[in-house]
DOTIRO-929429 format. One line per 10 residues: for each residue x, y, z of C-alpha. Coordinates in Angstrom, 3 decimals, always signed. Each point is the difference from the previous one (the first is absolute). Example, Ala and Ser with C-alpha at 12.3 -4.5 7.8 and 13.67 -1.06 7.14 Angstrom:
DOTIRO-929429
+12.300 -4.500 +7.800 ~ +1.370 +3.440 -0.660
end
This chain:
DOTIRO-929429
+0.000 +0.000 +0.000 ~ +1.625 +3.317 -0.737 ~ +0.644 +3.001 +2.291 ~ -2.087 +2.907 +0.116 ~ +2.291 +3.190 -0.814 ~ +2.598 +1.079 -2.792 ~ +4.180 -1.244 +0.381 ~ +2.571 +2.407 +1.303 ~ +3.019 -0.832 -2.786 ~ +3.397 +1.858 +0.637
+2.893 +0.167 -2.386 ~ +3.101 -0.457 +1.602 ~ +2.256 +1.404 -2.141 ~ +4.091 -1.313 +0.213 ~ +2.471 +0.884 -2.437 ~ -0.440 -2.073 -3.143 ~ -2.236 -2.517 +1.920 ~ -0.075 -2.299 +3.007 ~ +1.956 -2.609 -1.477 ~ +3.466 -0.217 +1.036
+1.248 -1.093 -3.422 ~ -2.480 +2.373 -1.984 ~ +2.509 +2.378 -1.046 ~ +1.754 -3.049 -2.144 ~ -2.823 -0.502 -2.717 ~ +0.375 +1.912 -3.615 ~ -2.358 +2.403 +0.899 ~ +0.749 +1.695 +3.642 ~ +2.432 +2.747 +0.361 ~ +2.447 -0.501 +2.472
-0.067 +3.759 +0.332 ~ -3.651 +0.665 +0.848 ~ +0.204 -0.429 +3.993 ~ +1.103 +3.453 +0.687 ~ -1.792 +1.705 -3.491 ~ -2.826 +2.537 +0.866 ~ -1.645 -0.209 -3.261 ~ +0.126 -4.174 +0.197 ~ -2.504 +0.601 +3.444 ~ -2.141 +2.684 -1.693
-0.857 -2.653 -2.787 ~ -0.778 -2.770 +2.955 ~ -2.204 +2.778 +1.409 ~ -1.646 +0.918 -2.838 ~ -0.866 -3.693 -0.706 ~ -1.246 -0.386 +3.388 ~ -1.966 +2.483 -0.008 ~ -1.682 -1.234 -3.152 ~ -1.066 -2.905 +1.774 ~ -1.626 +1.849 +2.786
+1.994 -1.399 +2.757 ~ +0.065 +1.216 +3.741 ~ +3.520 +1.168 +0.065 ~ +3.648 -0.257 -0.839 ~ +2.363 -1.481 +2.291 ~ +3.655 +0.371 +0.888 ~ +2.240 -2.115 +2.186 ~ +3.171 +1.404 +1.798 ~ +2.523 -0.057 +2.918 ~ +3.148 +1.887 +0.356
+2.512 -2.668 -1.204 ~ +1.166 -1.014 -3.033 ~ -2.206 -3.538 -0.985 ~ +2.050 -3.227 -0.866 ~ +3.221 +0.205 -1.884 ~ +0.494 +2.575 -2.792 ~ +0.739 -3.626 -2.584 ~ -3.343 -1.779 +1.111 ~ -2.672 +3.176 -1.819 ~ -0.499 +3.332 -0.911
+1.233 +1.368 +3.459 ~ -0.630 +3.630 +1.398 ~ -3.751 +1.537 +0.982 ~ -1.090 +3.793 -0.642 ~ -1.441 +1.468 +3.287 ~ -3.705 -1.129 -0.420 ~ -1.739 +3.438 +1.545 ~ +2.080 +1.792 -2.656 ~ -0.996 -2.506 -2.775 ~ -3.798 -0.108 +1.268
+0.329 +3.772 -0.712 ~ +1.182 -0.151 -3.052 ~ -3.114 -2.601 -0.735 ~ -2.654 +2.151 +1.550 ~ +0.619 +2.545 -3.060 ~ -1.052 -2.971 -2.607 ~ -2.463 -1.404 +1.470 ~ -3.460 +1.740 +1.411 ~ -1.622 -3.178 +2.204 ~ +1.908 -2.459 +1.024
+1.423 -0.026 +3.226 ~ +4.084 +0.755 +0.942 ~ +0.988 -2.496 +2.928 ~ +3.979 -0.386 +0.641 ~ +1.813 -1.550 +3.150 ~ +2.066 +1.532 +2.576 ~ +1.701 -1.359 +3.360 ~ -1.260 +1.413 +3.249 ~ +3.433 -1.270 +0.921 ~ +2.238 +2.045 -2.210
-1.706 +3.285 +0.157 ~ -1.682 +2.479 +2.179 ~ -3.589 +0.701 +0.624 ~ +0.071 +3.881 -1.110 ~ +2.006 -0.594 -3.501 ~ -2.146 -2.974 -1.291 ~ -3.413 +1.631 +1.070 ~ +0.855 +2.822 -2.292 ~ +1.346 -2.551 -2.515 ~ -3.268 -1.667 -0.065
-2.827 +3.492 +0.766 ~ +2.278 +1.523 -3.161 ~ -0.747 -3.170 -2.176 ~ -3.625 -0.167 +0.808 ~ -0.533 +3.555 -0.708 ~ +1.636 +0.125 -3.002 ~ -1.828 -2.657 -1.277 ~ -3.474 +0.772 +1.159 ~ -0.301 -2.292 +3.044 ~ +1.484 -3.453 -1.902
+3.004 -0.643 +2.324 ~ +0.642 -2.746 +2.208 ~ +2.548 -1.500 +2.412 ~ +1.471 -3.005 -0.160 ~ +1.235 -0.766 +3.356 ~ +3.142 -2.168 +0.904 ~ +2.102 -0.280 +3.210 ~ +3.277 -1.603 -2.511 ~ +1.759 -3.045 +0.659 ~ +3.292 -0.289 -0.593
+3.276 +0.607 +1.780 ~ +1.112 +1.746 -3.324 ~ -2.396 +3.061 +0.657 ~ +0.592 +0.347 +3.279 ~ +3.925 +0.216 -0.960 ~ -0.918 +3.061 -2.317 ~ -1.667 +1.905 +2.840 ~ +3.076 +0.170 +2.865 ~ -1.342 -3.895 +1.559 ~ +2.249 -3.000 +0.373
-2.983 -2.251 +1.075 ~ -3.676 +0.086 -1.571 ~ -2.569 +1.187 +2.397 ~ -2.055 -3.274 +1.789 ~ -3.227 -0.556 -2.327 ~ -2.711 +0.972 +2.864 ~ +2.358 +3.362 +0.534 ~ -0.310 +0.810 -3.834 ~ -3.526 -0.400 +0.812 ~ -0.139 +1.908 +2.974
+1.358 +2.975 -1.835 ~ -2.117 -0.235 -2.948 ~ -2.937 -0.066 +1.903 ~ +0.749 +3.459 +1.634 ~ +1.437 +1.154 -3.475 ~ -3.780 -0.431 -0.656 ~ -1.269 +1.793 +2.601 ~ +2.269 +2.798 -0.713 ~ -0.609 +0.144 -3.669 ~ -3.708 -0.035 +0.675
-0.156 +2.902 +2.633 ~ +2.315 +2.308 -3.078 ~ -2.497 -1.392 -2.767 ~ -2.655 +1.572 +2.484 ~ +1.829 +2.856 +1.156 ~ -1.736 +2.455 -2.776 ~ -3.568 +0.172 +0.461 ~ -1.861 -0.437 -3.365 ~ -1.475 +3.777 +0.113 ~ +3.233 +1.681 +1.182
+0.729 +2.064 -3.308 ~ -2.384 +2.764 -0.124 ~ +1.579 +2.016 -2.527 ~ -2.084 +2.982 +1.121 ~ +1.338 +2.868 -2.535 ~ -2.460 +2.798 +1.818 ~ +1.262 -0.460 +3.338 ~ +3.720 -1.421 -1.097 ~ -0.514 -3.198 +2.050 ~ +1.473 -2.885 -2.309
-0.242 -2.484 +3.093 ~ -1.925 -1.070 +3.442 ~ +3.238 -0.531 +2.000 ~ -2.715 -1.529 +2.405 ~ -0.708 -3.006 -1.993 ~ +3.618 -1.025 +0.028 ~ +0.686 -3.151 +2.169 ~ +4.129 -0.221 +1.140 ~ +0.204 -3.862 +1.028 ~ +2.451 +0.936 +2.976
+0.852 -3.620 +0.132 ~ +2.594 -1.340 +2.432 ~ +0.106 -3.788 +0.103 ~ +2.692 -2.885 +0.251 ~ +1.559 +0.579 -3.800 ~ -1.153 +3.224 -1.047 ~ -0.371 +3.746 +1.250 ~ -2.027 +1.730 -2.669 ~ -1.051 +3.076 +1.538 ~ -1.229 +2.535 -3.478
-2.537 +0.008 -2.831 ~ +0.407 -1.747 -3.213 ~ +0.647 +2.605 -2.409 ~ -2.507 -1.433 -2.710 ~ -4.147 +0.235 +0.305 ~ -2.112 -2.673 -0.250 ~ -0.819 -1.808 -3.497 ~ -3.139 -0.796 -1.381 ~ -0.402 -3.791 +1.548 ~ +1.460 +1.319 +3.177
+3.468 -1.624 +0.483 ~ +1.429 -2.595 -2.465 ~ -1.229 -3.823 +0.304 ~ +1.978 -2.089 +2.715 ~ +1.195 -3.117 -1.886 ~ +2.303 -2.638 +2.072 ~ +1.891 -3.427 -1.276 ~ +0.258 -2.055 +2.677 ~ -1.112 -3.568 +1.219 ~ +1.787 -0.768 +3.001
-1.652 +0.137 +3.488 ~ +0.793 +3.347 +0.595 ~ -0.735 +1.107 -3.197 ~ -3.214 -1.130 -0.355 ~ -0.675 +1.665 +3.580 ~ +1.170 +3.016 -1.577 ~ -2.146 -0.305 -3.250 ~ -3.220 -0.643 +2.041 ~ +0.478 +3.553 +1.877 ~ +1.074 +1.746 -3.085
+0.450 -0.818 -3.278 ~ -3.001 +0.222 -2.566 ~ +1.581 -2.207 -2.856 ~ +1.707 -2.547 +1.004 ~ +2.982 -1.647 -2.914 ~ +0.681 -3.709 +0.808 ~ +1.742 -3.223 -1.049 ~ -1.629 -2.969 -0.097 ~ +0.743 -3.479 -1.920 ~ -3.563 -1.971 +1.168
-3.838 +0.631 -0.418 ~ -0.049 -1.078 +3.679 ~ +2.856 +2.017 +1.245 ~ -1.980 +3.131 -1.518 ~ -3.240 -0.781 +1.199 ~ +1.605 -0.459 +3.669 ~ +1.846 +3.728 -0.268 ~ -2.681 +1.458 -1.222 ~ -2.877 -1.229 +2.426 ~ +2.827 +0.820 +2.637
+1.069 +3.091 -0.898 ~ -3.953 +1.291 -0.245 ~ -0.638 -1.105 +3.556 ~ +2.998 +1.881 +1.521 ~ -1.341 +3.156 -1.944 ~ -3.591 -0.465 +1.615 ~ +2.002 -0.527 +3.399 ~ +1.353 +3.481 -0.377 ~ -3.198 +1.376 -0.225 ~ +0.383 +0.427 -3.829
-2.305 -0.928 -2.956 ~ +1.409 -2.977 -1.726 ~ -1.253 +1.230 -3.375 ~ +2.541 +2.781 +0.349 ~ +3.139 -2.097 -0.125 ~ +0.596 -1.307 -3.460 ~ +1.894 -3.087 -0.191 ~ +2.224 -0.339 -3.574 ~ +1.508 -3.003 -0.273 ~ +3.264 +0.104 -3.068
-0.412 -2.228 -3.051 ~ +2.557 -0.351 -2.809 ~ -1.985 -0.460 -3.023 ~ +1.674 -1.773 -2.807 ~ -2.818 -0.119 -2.949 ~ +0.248 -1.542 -3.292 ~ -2.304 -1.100 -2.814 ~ -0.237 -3.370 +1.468 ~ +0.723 -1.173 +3.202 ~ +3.261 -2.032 -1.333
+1.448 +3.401 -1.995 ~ -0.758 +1.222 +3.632 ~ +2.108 -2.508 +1.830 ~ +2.729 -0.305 -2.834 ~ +0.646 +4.367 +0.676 ~ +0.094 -0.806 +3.844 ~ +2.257 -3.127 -0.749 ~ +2.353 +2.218 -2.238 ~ +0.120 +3.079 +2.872 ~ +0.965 -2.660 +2.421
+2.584 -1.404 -2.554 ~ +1.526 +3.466 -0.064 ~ +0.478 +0.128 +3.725 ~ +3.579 -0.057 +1.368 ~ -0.543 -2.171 +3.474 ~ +3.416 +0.530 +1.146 ~ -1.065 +3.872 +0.189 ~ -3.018 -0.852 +1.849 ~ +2.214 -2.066 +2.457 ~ +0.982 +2.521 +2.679
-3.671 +1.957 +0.331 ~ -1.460 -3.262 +0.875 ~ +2.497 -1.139 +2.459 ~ -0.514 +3.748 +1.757 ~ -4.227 -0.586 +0.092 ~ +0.800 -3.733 +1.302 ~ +2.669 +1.316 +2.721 ~ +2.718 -2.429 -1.650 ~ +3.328 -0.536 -1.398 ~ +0.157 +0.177 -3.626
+2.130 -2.725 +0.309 ~ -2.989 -2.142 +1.719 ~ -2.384 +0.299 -3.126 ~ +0.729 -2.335 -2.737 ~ -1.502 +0.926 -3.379 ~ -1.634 -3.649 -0.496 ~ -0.359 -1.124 +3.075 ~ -3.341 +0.844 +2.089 ~ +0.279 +2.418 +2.858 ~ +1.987 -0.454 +2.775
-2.023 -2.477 +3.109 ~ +1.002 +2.536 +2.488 ~ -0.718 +3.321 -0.877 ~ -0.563 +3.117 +2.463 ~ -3.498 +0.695 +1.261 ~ -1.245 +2.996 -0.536 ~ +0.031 +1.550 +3.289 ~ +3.533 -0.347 +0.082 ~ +0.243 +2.238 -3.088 ~ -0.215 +4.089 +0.031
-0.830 +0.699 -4.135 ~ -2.866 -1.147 -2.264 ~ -1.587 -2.715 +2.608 ~ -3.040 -0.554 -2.240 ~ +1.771 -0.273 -3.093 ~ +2.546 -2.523 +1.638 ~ -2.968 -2.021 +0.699 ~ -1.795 +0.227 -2.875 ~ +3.034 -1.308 -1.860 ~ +1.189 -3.083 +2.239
-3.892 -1.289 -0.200 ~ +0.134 -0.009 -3.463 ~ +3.121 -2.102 -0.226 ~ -0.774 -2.209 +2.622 ~ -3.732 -0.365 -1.790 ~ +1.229 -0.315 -2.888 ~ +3.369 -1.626 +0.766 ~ +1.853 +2.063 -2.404 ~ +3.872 +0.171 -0.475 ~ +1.282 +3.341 +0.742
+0.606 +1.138 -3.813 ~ -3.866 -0.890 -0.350 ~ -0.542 +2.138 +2.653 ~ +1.949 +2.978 -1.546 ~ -2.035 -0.601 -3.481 ~ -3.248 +0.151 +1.971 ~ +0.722 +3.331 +1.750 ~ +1.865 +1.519 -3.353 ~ -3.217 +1.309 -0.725 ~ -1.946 +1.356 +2.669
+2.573 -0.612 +3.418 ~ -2.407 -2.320 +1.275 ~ -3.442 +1.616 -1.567 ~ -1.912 -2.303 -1.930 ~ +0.935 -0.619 -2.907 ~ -2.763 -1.095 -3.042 ~ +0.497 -1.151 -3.608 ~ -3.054 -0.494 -1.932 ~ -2.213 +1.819 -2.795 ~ -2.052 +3.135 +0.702
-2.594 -1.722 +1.014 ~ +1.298 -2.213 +2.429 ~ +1.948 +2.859 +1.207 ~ -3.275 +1.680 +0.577 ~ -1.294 -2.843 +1.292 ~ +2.549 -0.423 +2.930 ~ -0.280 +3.701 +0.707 ~ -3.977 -0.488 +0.483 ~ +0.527 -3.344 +1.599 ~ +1.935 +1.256 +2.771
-1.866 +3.521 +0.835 ~ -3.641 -2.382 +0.023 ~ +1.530 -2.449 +2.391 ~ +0.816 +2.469 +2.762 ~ +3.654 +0.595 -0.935 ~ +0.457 +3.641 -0.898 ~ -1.567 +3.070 -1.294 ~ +1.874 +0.253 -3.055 ~ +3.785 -0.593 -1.317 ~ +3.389 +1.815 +0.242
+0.344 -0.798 -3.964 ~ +3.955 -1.010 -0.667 ~ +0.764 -0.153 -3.306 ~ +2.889 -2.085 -0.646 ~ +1.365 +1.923 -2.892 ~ -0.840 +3.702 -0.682 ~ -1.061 +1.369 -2.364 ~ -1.201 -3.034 -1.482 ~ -1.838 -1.958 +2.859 ~ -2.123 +3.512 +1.730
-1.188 +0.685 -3.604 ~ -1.294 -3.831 -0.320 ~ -1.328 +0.122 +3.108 ~ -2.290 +3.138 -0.896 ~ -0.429 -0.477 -3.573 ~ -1.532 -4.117 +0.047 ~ -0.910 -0.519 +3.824 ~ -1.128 +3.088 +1.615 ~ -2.634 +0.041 -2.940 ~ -1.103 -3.245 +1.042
-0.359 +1.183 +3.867 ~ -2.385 +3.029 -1.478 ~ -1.830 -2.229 -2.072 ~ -1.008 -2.165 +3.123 ~ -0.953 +2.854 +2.065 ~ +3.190 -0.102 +2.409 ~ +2.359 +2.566 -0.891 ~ -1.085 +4.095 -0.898 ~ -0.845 +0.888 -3.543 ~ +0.931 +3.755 +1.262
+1.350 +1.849 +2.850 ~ -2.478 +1.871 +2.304 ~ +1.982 +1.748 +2.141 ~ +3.295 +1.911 -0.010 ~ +1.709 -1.289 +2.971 ~ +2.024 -3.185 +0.850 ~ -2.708 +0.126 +3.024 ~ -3.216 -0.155 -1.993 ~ +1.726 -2.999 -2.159 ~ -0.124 -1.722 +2.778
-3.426 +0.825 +0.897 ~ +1.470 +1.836 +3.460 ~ -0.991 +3.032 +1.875 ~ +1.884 +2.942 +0.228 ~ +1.635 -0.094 +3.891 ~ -1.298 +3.048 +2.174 ~ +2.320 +1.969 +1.693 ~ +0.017 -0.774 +3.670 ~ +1.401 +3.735 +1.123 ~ -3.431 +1.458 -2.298
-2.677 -2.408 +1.620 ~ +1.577 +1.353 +3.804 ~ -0.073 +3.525 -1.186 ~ -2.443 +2.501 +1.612 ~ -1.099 +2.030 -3.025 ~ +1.783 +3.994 -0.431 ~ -0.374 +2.765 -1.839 ~ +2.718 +0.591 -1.906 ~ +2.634 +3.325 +0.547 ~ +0.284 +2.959 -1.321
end
């Protein structure tokens, strides 16, 4: 029985596509990754297809080893503006550490974004794993996970009381009496709490959705905690139906323990679609990417997420019997998990393992014609499993205009995707209200001065 309700589709856009190996076929450029005009076609196409929004990954470190892909990744806020003078609808979301920056900086980063683009920005929002960041910010150790939590959570708070720190009626622009602004309805957040002192106004007014969409990435304990109080799309990995389902069901009862509306946090899980005329041409593209991977490249990120030697993975051998749990580990706990179940599930040898995340990092990964492609998408949101996909196309340009050209018609067709967009921001895409400002709805009303 299908779902009542339309999908929430994403395109996740990564250099010349999600596919480690992409970059090697005839038709990529090798050059594209850090090419302004190669992202304002991606947009454009996007857009065609009415999709929610645009997504960028990030983290401040240099990804994998400069001989493995296309390496290097343009600052996504400064991309996402680039994008928001192409493109009219679709919404801007980009990712940024709440461990590697400060509350004041980003909030701007983020208010400028949204009100340059007409209230389409979001935040991604990642505490960073990885002793390698933490080395490029004056740390020999990496913060403990719940910590990173800790401080994102009041990063947050702090964010929120600058996003709310201009009323939405404090520009008058009164030429008579030469009042451009009601310095009552200005809210300083005067925060002083365990990592951050924030004491003045943001220097930015309010957009038209209110503040930018709170995204997070995150399926460990504590980040699923954290998504429950805060996020309102939620990007996640998952290789199972069942494994979905059980997120999903989870992660909607936490929100309703916070008090929250569970229809208000979006859940997007990632798929990888690889489409072809026929399911085999499908497969035989996905076989050929994999072909193209170079496994001894992939060798040292995959020890790191296991919390092993390199020398203690063997390419075709199965993963090691004794491998560290993930409470003993401080980086990507879900991911860690996510990718030991599916070798020990599928008892696959380690360079099996490193063909099945080449395309998606542990995201599901599906071969198949438009149809069935369609199908799985459908399949998965009527069976309790998500509200739409992050879409990862596995080679770009190529695989995002496939995806919008043969299956997003299909989704229309059947009454599950938008024909058009109705509103303007990433906020009514997602069928979400726009957030009141707490400082306006404590206010005692004044007149304003002379």
């Amino acid at each position: 029985m299908s779902r009542p309700g339309l999908l929430h589709l994403n395109a996740f856009l990564m250099g010349v596509g999600h596919h480690e190996a992409a970059w090697r076929l005839p038709q990529s450029d090798p050059y594209a990754h850090v090419d302004v005009a190669h992202y304002q076609n991606l947009a454009r196409i996007a857009e065609r297809g009415k999709l929610d929004s645009l997504f960028l990954a990030d983290g401040p470190v240099l990804w994998d080893q400069v001989e493995r892909r296309p390496s290097g990744t343009l600052e996504p806020t400064v991309l996402l503006t680039a994008l928001a003078g192409v493109t009219e609808r679709i919404g801007l979301i980009a990712t940024a550490s709440t461990t590697y920056n400060e509350p004041y900086n980003l909030a701007r980063r983020f208010a400028s974004l949204d009100l340059i683009s007409g209230g389409r920005a979001g935040w991604n929002i990642v505490t960073t794993a990885g002793l390698d960041a933490a080395r490029n910010f004056n740390l020999d150790h990496l913060p403990a996970h719940a910590e990173r939590y800790e401080r994102a959570a009041e990063f947050i708070d702090v964010s929120l009381k600058l996003w709310d720190s201009w009323d939405d009626e404090v520009i008058l622009a009164d030429k008579e009496t030469g009042v451009w602004g009601d310095s009552d309805r200005i809210y300083p957040p005067a925060h002083a709490g365990r990592f951050y002192r924030v004491a003045g106004a943001l220097n930015v007014p309010r957009s038209a959705q209110g503040h930018p969409l709170l995204v997070q990435a995150g399926s460990s304990e504590n980040g699923r905690t954290f998504a429950a109080k805060y996020a309102e799309a939620v990007f996640t990995a998952h290789q199972t139906l069942t494994d979905a389902q059980e997120f999903y069901d989870d992660l909607k009862r936490r929100a309703a323990e916070h008090g929250r509306d569970p229809h208000h946090v979006k859940i997007l899980p990632g798929i990888v679609p690889v489409i072809g005329d026929t399911e085999a041409q499908a497969r035989e593209l996905d076989a050929e990417l994999n072909r193209l991977i170079r496994p001894e490249f992939a060798l040292p990120g995959l020890a790191e997420l296991l919390g092993v030697d390199v020398a203690d993975l063997r390419l075709d051998a199965e993963l090691p019997a004794h491998l560290p749990e993930e409470d003993e580990l401080e980086g990507a706990k879900s991911r860690r998990t996510l990718v030991v179940n599916l070798g020990r599930r599928e008892r696959l040898t380690v360079r099996e393992i490193i063909a099945r995340l080449g395309g998606g990092r542990g995201h599901l990964t599906f071969a198949g014609t438009p149809e069935q492609v369609a199908d799985a998408i459908t399949g998965w949101y009527d069976a309790g499993a998500a509200d739409g996909f992050n879409i990862m196309p596995p080679v770009l340009p190529g695989s995002l205009e496939q995806f919008v050209d043969r299956v997003v018609p299909i989704l229309q067709e059947r009454g599950r995707f938008r024909t058009e967009y109705t509103g303007r921001t990433l906020r009514e895409h997602y069928g979400l209200p726009r957030p009141a400002n707490r400082n306006t709805a404590a206010r005692q009303p004044t007149a304003a001065r002379p």
